[in-house]
Legacy VTK file of the C-alpha trace (Angstrom):
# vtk DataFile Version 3.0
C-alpha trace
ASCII
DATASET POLYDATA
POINTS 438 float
-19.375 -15.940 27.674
-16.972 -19.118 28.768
-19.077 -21.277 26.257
-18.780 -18.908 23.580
-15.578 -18.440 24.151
-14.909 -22.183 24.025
-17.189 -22.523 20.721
-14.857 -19.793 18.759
-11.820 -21.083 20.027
-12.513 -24.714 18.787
-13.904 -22.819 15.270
-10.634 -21.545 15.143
-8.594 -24.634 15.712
-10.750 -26.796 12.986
-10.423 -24.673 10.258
-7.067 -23.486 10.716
-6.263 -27.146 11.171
-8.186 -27.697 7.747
-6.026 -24.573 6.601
-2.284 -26.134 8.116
-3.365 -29.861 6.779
-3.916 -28.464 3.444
-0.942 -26.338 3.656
1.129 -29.568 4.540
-0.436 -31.541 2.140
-0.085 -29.274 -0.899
3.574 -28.386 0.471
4.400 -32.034 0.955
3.379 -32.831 -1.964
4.723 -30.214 -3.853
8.382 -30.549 -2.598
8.338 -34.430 -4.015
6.609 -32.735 -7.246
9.878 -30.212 -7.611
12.163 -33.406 -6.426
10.761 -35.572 -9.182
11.410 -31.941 -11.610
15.136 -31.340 -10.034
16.461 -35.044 -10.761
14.432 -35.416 -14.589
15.008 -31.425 -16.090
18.254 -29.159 -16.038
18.264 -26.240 -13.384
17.425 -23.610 -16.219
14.130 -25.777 -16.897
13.039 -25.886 -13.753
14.009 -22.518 -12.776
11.368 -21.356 -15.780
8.679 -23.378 -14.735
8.944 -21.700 -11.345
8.942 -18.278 -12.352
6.086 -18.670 -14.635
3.849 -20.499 -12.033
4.547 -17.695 -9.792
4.046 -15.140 -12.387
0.710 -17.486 -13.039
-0.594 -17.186 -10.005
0.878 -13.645 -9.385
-1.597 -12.681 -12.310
-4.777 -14.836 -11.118
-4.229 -13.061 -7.837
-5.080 -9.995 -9.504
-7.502 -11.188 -11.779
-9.332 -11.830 -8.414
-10.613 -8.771 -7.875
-10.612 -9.120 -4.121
-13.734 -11.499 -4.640
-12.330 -14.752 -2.457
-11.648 -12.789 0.934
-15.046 -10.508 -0.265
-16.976 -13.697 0.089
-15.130 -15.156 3.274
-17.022 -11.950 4.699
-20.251 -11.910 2.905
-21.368 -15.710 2.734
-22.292 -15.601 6.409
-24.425 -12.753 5.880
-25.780 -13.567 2.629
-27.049 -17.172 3.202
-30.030 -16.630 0.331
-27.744 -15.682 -2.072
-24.709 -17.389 -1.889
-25.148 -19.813 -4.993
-25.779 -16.755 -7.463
-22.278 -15.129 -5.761
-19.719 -17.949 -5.722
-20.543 -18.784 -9.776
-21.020 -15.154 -10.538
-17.426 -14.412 -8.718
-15.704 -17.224 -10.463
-16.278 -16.771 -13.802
-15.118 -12.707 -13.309
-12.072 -13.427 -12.336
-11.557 -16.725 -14.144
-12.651 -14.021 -16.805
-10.081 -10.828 -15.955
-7.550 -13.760 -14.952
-7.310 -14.933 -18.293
-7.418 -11.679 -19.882
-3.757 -10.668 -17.836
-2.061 -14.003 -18.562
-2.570 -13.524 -22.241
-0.914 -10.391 -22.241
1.643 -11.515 -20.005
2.309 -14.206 -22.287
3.200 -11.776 -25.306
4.920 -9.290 -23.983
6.879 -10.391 -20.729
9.589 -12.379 -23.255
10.199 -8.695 -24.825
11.093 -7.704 -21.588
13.163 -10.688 -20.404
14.529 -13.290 -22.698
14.282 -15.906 -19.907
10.385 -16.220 -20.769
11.033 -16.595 -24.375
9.317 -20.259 -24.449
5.874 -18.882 -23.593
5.688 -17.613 -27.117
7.835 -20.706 -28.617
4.033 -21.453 -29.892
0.026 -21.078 -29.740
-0.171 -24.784 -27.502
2.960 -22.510 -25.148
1.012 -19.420 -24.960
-2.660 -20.548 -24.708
-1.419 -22.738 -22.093
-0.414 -20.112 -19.877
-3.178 -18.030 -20.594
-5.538 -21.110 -19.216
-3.394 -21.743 -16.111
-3.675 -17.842 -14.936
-7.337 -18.214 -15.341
-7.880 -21.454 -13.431
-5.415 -20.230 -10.638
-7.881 -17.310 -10.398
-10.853 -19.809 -10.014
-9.224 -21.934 -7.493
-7.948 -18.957 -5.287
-11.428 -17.439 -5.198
-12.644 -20.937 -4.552
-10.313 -21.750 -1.769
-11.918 -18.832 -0.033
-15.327 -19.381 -0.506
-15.656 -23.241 1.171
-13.621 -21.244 4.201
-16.238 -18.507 4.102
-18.721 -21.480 4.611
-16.534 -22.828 7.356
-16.239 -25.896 5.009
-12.462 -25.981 5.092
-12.323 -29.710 4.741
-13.310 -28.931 0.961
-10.376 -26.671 0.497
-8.220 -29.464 2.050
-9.692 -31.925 -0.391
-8.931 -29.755 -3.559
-5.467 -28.738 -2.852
-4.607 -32.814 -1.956
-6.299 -33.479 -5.674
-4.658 -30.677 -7.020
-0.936 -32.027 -5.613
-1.476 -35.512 -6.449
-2.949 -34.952 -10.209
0.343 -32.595 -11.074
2.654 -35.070 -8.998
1.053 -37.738 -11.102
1.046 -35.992 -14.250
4.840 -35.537 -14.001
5.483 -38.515 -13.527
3.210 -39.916 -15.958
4.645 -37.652 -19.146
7.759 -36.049 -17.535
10.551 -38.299 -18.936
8.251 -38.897 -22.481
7.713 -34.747 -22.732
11.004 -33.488 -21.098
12.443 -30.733 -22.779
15.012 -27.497 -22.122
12.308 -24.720 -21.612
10.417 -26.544 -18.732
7.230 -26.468 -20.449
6.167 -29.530 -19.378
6.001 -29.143 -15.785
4.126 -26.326 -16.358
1.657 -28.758 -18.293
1.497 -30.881 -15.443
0.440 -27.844 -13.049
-2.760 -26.565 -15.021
-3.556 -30.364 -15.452
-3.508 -30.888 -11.835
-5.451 -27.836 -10.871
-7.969 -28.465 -13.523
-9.217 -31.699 -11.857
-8.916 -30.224 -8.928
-11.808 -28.068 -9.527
-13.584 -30.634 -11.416
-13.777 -32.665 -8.563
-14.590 -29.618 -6.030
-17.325 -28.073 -8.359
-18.887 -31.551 -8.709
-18.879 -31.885 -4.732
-20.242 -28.673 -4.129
-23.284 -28.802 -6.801
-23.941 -32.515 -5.613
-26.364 -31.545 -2.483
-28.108 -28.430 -5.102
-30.123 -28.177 -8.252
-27.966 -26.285 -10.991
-30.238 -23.457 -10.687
-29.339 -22.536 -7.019
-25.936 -21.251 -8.741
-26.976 -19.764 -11.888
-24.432 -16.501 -12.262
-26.185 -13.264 -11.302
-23.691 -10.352 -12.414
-26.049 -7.647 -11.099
-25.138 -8.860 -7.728
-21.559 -7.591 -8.294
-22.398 -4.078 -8.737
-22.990 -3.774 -4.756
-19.946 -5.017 -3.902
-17.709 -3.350 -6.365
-16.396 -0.385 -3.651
-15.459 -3.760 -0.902
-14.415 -6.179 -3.159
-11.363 -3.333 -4.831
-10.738 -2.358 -1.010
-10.041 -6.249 -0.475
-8.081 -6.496 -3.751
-5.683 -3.494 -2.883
-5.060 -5.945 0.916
-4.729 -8.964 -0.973
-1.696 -8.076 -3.878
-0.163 -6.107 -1.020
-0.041 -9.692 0.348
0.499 -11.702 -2.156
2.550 -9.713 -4.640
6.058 -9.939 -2.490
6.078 -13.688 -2.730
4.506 -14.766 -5.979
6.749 -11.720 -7.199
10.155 -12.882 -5.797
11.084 -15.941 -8.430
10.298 -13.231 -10.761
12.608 -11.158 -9.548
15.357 -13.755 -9.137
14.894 -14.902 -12.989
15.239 -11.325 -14.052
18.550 -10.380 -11.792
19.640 -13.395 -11.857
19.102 -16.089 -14.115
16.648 -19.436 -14.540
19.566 -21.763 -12.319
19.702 -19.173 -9.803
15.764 -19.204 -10.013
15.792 -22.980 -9.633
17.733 -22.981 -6.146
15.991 -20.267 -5.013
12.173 -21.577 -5.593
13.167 -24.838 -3.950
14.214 -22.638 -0.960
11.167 -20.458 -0.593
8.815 -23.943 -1.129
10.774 -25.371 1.446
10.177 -21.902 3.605
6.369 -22.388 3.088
6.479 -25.160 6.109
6.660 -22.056 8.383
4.581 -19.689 7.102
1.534 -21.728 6.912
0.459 -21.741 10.504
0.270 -17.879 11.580
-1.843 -17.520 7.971
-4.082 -20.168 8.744
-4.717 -19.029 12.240
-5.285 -15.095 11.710
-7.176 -16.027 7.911
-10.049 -18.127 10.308
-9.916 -15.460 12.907
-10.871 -12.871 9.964
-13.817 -15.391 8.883
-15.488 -16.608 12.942
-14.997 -11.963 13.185
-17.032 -11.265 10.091
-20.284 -11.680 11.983
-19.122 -10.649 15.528
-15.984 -8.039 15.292
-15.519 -7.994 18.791
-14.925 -12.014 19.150
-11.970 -11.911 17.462
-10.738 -9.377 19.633
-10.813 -11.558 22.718
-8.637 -14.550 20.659
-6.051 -12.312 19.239
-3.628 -13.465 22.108
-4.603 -17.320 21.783
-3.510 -17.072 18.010
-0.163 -15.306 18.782
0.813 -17.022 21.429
0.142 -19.765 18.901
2.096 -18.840 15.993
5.203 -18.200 18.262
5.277 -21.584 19.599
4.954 -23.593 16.343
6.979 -20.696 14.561
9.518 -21.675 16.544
9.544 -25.641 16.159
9.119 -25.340 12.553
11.682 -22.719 12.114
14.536 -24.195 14.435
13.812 -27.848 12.400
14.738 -25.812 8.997
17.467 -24.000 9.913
19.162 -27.571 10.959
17.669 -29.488 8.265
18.447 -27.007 5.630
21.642 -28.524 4.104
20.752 -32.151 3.890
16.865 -31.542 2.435
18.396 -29.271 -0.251
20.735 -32.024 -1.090
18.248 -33.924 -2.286
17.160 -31.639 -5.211
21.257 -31.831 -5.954
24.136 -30.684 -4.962
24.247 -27.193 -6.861
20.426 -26.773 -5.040
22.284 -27.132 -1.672
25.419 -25.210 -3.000
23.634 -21.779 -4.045
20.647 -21.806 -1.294
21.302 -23.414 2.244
22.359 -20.192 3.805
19.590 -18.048 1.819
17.140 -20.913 3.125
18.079 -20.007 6.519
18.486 -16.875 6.523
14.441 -16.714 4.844
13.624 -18.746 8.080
13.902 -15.823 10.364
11.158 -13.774 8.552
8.517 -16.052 10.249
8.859 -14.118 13.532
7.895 -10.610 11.970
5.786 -12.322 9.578
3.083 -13.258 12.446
3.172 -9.694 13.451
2.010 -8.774 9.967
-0.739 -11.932 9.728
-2.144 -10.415 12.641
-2.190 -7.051 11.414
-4.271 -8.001 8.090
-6.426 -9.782 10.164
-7.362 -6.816 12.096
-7.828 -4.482 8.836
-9.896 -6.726 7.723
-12.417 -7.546 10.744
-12.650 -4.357 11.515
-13.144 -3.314 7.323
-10.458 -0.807 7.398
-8.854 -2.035 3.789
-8.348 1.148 2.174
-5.597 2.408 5.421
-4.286 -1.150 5.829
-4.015 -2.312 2.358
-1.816 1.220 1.105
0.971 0.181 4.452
1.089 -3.232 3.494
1.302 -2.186 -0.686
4.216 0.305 0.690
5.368 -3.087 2.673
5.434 -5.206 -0.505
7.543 -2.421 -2.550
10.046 -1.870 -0.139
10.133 -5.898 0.280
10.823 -5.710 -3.474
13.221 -2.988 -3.720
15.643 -4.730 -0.579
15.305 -7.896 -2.161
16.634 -6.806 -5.089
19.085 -4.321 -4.072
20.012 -7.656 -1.922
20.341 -9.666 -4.579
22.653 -7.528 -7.146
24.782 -6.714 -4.615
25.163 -10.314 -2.817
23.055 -12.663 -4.589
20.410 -15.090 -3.213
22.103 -14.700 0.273
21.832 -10.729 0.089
18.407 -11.059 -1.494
17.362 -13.074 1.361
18.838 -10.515 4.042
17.216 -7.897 2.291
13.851 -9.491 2.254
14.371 -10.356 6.149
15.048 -6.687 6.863
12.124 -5.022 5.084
10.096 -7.373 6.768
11.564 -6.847 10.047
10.696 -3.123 9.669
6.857 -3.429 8.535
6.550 -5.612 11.825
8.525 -2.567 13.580
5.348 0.066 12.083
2.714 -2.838 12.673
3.355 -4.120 16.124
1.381 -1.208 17.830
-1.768 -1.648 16.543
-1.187 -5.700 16.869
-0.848 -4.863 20.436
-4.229 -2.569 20.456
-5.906 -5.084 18.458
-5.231 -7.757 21.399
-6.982 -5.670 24.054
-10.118 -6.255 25.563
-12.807 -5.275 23.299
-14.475 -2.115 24.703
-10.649 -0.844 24.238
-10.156 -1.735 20.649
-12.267 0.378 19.045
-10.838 3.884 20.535
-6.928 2.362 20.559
-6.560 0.632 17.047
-7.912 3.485 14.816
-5.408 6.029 16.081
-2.508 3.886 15.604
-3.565 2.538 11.953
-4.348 5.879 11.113
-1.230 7.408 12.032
0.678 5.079 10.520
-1.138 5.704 7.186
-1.362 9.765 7.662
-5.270 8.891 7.462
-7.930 10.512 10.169
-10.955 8.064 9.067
-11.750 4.759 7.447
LINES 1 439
438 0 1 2 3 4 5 6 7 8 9 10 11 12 13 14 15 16 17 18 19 20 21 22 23 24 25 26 27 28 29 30 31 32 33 34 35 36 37 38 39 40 41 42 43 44 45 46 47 48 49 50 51 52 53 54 55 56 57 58 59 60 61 62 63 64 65 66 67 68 69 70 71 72 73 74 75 76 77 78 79 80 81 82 83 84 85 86 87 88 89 90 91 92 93 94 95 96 97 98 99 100 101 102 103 104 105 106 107 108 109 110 111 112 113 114 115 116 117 118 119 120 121 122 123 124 125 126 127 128 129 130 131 132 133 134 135 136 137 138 139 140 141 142 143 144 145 146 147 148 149 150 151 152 153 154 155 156 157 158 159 160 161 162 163 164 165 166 167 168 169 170 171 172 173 174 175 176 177 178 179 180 181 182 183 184 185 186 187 188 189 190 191 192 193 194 195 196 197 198 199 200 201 202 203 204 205 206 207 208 209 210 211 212 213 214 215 216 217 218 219 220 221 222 223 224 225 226 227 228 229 230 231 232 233 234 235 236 237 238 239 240 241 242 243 244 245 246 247 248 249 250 251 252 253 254 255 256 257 258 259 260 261 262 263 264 265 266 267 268 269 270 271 272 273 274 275 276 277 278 279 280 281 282 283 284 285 286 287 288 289 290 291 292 293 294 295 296 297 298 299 300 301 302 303 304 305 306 307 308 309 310 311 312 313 314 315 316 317 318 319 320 321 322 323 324 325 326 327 328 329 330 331 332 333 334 335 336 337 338 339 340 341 342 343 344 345 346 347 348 349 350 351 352 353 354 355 356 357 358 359 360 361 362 363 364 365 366 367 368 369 370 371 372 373 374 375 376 377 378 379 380 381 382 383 384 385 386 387 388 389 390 391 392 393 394 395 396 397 398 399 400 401 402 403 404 405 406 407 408 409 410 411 412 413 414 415 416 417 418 419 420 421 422 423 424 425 426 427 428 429 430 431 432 433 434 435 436 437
């Protein structure tokens, strides 16, 4: 049992490392990307190209279909098959993806005249229609090489993926620079389009083409998982990607601008307690119980570095927003900070999805975290008409602060030995959710 123990721990710690590197890479990266943006386009630019990447990838989060975490799960199981399923489950939600960013595209700038330059042409609109699609690809991909414990992959695509749109901007910025901020969204579905050229080529170098000819009878199984997935993952994803939204609606573009650069910034912290608990859900797919016995190592974990990383960026907050400009550093230093504290409930709620989902109860999980997400939503905005990006932040924090309040319970259960979790989690989950079975 001490050897096993040792073997998942260091599973654990090399593929969440190979999640945090990537994580540092792509958010390294990416702040000297939105630098290089800040000093070369106005606020309003940049503060359009932010909300429609995160509407982007907002949309090929849906267009998903749950497939990516479906497939962290299944791979391991499904070693004969697992050519057929990763090219069958990209080009669905490449597919679906594509479908949503098109209509996005048309009618969002009837709803809000800040996203008025997505139909300012066919290049404007097709463009975004593309860059939903291949951010559905790339998510689904991200999760299959981790689903193969093969996280080094992911870590080479998202480095690609940074440097191509880094270079890309920097390459055609200054020559294709205009108001609406169109060209940095060029630059994005550039980067991310070599980035899977490069990854797809690596993958299918080692097999014949026909190992991953696309089966789409193989889909119909897993219809019933994959939507239970897809419910857990918007309920995750939907508060942030949904946020610059938000601020571009309520508030304006600039306002969008500051606040983007903030919540990049904020990704520094967030990246470790996701990494841990998102390799604790794949080493638990084949052994539910092993998990069970690390739950403490991980949490312990996330505190410690939680708290390095978060104590750096509340002191550091002023001077690195100064370097996107002054107005950055005016309108978001205090909303920066005040973001930083949602780290601390936010490894409560890592560890909660990670339990829904080694233990496959989606459907329960996935409705308290979608209940989560709205009530994130509806603070956050209350927040922000009543006080700004400061009051925005605080009402982010607090919503936050109370899912971690309802989730902390069956955290604690989940962290028990495991001949206790099974009769002490279910209870508390299904209380929570007013459900008697999963």
């Amino acid at each position: 049992m001490h050897v096993f123990g040792d073997r998942v721990n260091r599973a654990i710690v090399s593929n969440a490392s190979s999640l945090v590197g990537t994580q540092l890479v792509t958010s390294g990266l990416g702040f000297l990307f939105w630098l290089v943006a800040a000093r070369w386009f106005s606020p309003a630019a940049v503060g359009f190209a932010a909300a429609a990447i995160s509407a982007m990838t907002l949309l090929g989060t849906f267009g998903m279909l749950g497939l990516g975490t479906l497939l962290m799960g299944e791979l391991p199981r499904r070693r004969h098959l697992r050519g057929p399923l990763i090219t069958t489950s990209l080009i669905a939600a490449g597919a679906v993806a594509a479908c949503l960013g098109l209509v996005f595209a048309v009618l969002a700038p009837h709803l809000s005249r800040e996203f008025l330059p997505l139909l300012a042409g066919v290049q404007a609109t097709t463009l975004f229609t593309l860059g939903v699609g291949l951010a559905a690809i790339s998510l689904v991909l991200d999760s299959v090489v981790i689903g193969l414990l093969r996280g080094h992959l992911q870590l080479g695509r998202n480095a690609v993926f940074a440097l191509a749109k880094l270079g890309a901007l920097l390459a055609v910025g200054r020559w294709f620079g205009d108001s609406m901020g169109l060209a940095i969204l060029m630059t994005w579905v550039l980067g991310n389009f070599l980035s899977l050229a490069v990854i797809g080529g690596l993958l299918l170098r080692d097999t014949s083409g026909a190992e991953y000819r696309p089966q789409l009878r193989l889909l119909r199984g897993l219809a019933g998982p994959a939507l239970a997935h897809h419910l857990l993952n918007l309920a995750i994803q939907f508060p942030g990607l949904a946020l610059p939204v938000l601020v571009t609606v309520i508030l304006s573009t600039r306002m969008n601008a500051a606040f983007y650069v903030a919540w990049n910034v904020l990704a520094f912290l967030f990246v470790v307690p996701t990494a841990l608990t998102n390799v604790l859900y794949a080493v638990g797919s084949a052994s539910p119980t092993a998990p069970t016995q690390k739950m403490r190592f991980t949490l312990l974990m996330s505190l410690l570095l939680s708290l390095l990383a978060s104590g750096l960026i509340v002191a550091g907050a002023d001077p690195v927003l100064r370097l996107f400009g002054h107005s950055y550093a005016q309108q978001a230093t205090w909303t920066l900070r005040i973001l930083a504290l949602g780290v601390f409930p936010m490894i409560i709620k890592t560890h909660f999805i990670a339990i829904c989902r080694i233990h496959r109860r989606l459907l329960a999980g996935g409705l308290l975290l979608l209940v989560g997400a709205l009530a994130e939503l509806l603070a956050a905005g209350l927040g922000a008409i009543h006080g700004g990006l400061s009051g925005l932040a605080l009402g982010w924090v607090a919503a936050v602060c109370l899912e971690a309040v309802i989730m902390a319970p069956a955290v604690y259960r989940g962290s028990l030995p495991a001949q206790l979790v099974r009769t002490a989690f279910q209870p508390a989950i299904a209380g929570a959710t007013g459900e008697t079975t999963w």
